[in-house]
N, C-alpha and C positions, 0 to 999 in steps of 0.2 A: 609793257609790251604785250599788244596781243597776235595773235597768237601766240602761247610759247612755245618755244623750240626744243623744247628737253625731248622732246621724242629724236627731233635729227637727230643732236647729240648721242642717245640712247643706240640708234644704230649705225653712226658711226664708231664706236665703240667710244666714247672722250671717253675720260677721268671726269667723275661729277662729283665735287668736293664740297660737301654741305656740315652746317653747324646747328648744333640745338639751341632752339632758341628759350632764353627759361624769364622771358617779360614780355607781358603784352602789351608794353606802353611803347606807343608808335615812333618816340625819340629815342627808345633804346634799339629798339627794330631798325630805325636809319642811319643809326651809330654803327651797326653791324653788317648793312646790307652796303654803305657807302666807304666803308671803311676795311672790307674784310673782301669784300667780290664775293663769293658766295656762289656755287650753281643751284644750289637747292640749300632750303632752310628748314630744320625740323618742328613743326609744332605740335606738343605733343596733348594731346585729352584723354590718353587711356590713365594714365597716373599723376601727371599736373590735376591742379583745380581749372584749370583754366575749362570753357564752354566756349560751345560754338558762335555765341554773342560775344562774345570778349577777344576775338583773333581774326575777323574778318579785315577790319582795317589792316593790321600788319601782314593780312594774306593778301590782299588788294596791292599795297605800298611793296611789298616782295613784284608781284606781277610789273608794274609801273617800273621795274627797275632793273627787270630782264632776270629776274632770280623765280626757280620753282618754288613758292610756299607748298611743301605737305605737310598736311594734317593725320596725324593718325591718330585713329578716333577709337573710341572707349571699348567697343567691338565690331563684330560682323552682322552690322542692323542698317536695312536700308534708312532708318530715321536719322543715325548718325551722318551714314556716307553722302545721303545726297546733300543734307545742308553742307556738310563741308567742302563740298565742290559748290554750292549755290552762296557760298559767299564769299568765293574769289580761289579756293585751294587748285592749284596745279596737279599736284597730288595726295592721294587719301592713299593712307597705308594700314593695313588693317591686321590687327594682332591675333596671334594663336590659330592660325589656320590652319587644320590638322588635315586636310585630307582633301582630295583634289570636288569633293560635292560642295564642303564649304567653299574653294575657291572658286564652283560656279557660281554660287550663290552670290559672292560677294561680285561678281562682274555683273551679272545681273542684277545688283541695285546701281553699278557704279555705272552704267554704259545707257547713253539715251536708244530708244527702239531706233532700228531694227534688231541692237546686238543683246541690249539686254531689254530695261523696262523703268528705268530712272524718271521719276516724275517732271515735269520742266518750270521752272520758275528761278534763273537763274538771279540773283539780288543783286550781285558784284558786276553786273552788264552796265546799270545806271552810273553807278562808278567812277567807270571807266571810261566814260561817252561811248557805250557799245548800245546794242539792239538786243532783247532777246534773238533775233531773226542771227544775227552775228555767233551768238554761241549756240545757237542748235546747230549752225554748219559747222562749225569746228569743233563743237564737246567732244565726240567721241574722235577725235586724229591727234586735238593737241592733250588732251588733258592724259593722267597718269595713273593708274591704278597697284601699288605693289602690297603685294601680299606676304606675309612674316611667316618665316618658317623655323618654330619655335620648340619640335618637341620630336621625339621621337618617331612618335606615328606620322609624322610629316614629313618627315627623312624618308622612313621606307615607302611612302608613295609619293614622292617628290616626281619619278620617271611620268607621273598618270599627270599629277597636278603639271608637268610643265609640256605636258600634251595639248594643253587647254590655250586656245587663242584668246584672244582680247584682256588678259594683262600683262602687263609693259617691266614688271620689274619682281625680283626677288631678292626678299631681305630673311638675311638669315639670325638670327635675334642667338649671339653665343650664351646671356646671363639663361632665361628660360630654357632653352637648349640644356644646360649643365644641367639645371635644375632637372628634368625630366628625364637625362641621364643616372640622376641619384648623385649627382655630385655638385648641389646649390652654390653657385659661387663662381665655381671653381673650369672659368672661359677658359681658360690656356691648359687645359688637358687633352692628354694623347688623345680618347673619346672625343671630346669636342671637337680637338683639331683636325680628326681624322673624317669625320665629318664634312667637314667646312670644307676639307682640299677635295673632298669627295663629289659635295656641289658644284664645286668650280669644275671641278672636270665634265661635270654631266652637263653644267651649263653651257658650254662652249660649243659656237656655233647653232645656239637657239635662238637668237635675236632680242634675247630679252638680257635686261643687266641685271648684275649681279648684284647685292650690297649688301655692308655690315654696319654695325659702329662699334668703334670704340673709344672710350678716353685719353689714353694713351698715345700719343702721333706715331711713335716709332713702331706699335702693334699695326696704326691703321698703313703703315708702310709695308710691313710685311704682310698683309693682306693683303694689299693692293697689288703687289706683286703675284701674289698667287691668283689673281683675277676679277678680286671683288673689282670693278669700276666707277659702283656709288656708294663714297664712302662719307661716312658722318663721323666727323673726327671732334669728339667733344663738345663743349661749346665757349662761347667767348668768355663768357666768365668762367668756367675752370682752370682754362687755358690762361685770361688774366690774373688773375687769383695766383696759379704757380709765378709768371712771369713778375709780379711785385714781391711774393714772398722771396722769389731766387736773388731779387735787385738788392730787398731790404737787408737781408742777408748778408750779399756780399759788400752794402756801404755799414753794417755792426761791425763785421769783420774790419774792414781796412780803416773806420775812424773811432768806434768804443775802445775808452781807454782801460 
C-alpha cells in the first residue's frame, strides 16, 4: 500500500501495535505480517547483524501489506537513514538522541528539501510499480521519522526537542534510560517510571505519538494506558516460545506418569 497511512493513524491518536521482527527471511516476515496484523514492524540494525541489504524485501512486503516497516538504524548518520528509507522503510528510528541539535540533525538527513536535505534515489519505488516522481510527492507526508529518547540528558531537554517540527514520533527506550540513571537493567524503577509518566504528560496534545517497547504484554498494557499509543509489544518468537513452553508444560503435567 502506498502511500502509508501511519501518519493518519498517528494523529488520530489509534493504538499502533508493532512486533520485532528478529528474521530477515521473507517467509518468516509473511508468517507474521499475515498472521499477526501488525501496524508497524520493528527492524532492528543498531544491535542485530542484520544490514541495510538484508531487510529491504521484508521492508517492501511490510508496505504491500499495509504494515509500517521501521528500521532503526545503527545511529544518527545520514548514510544509515536515508538508505533505510531508499529501500522501502516507512519508518527510521534513531537511537540515543540526547538533545534537541541531534534531533535536528537527524530530520535533516531524514526529510527530502525543502524541510530537510535527504539525497533522492529512492530503490523500493521500482518495487512497487511506483515512479521515483510518486515518492518525491509523498516522502516527506507519508513517511516517519521517531527519534529514541534514551538517557538523561534527553529527558531534561525533551520540552526543546519536542518543540522541533518534522518528526512524527517519540520513543522512549526504558533499558538505556535505567542504564543512564545508574541503575542498568533495572526498566520498572520509581526513576524510570517517573520518568516515562512524565513524558506522557508533556507529550499530550503535541501531535506527535508517543512509544515504548516492552516484552512483557501486561507491562506494554500498563503503559499504554498511561499514553504511550505505539507500542512494540515483544516479538513473535518470544511471545511463541512462551506460548509452547506454557502448552508443553501443562500436556507434562496432565499426561507424565
Amino acid at each position: 500500500m502506498y502511500p502509508s497511512d501511519i501518519r493518519q493513524k498517528i494523529a488520530n491518536n489509534d493504538l499502533l501495535l508493532g512486533t520485532a521482527l528478529f528474521s530477515t527471511e521473507p517467509h518468516v516476515a509473511a508468517a507474521i505480517y499475515n498472521g499477526t496484523n501488525p501496524d508497524w514492524v520493528w527492524i532492528d540494525e543498531e544491535h542485530s547483524p542484520f544490514g541495510t541489504e538484508s531487510v529491504g524485501m521484508i521492508a517492501v512486503m511490510a508496505r504491500q501489506a499495509g504494515i509500517a516497516a521501521v528500521i532503526r538504524v545503527p545511529w544518527n548518520d545520514p548514510a544509515y537513514i536515508k538508505k533505510a528509507y531508499d529501500v522501502g522503510a516507512v519508518g527510521v528510528m534513531v537511537p540515543q538522541v540526547d538533545n534537541p541539535e541531534q534531533a535536528a540533525q537527524a530530520i535533516d538527513y531524514a526529510k527530502y528539501p525543502p524541510i530537510g536535505n535527504r539525497g533522492i534515489a529512492p530503490w523500493f519505488a521500482g518495487t512497487m510499480g511506483l515512479t521515483q516522481d510518486d515518492v518525491i510527492e509523498h516522502a516527506n507526508s507519508e513517511t516517519v521519522l521517531i527519534i529514541q529518547m534514551e538517557s538523561v540528558e534527553a529527558y531534561e531537554r525533551v520540552d526543546e526537542t519536542l518543540a522541533l517540527e518534522n518528526f512524527e514520533v517519540l520513543l522512549v527506550g526504558p533499558t538505556d534510560l535505567s542504564a543512564s540513571l545508574g541503575i542498568p537493567g533495572q526498566i520498572h524503577s520509581d526513576k524510570v517510571e517517573q520518568i516515562m509518566s512524565d513524558v506522557a504528560t508533556k507529550m499530550a496534545g503535541t501531535g506527535k505519538a508517543l512509544a515504548t517497547t516492552f516484552g512483557d504484554p501486561e507491562d506494554a498494557r500498563r503503559w499504554i494506558r498511561a499514553g504511550y499509543r505505539m507500542m512494540n509489544v515483544s516479538s513473535t518468537l518470544a511471545l511463541g516460545i512462551q506460548g509452547t513452553s506454557k502448552i508443553y508444560a501443562e500436556l507434562r503435567e496432565e499426561f507424565d506418569s
